[in-house]
C-alpha positions in Angstrom: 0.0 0.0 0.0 1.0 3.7 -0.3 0.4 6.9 1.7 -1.2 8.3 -1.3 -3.9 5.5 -0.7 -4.9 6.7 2.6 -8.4 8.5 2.8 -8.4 10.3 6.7 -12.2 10.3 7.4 -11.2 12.3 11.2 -8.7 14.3 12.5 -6.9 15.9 15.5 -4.1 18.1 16.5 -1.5 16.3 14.8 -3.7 13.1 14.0 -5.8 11.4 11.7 -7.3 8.2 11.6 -8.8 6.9 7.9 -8.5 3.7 5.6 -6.9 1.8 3.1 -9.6 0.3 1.1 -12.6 -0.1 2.0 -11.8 -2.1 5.8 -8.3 -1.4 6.5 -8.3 1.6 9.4 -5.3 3.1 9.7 -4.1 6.2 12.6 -2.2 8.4 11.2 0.6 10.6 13.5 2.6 13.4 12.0 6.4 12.8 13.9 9.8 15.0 13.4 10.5 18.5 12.2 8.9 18.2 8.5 5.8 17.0 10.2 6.1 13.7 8.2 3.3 10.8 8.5 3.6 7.3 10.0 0.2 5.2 9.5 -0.4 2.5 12.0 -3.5 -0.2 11.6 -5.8 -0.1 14.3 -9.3 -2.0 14.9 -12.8 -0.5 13.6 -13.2 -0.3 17.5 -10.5 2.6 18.3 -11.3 4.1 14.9 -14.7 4.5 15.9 -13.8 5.7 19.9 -10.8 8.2 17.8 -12.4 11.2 19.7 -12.2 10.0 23.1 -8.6 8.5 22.9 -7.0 10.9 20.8 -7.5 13.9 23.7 -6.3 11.4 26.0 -3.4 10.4 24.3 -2.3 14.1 24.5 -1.9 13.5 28.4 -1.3 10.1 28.1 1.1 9.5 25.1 2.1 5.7 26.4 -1.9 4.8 25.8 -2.2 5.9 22.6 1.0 4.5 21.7 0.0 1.0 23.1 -2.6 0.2 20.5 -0.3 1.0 17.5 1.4 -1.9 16.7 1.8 -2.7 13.6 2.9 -0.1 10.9 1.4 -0.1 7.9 4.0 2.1 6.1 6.3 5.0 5.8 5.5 8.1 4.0 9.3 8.8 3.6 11.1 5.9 2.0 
């Protein structure tokens, strides 16, 4: 898959969460100086709770990082 296949259906500060296809979610975070993107596959569970764990996550960073296990891909390669 490629970033450019990634359609972000909600955001935050600094975050998105969207899909590949039609039932791949994916969370995206914007990381380093050029604001690049990193895409991480989550469940249709924490895509549908974004709102609530997303403003946690800005307290809680090790919670939001917990349920991103498995990258998808790299916008930079």
């Amino acid at each position: 898959m490629k970033y450019t296949d990634y359609i972000c259906l909600k955001t935050g500060r600094y975050q998105s969460v969207g899909k590949f296809g039609d039932n791949i979610y994916a969370y995206e975070i914007l990381t380093g100086v050029t604001d690049s993107p990193e895409y991480y596959q989550i469940s249709m569970a924490e895509f549908d709770s974004f709102e609530t764990w997303s403003q946690e996550s800005i307290s809680d960073l090790k919670k939001c990082m917990k349920s991103l296990t498995a990258p998808l891909s790299a916008a930079a390669t």
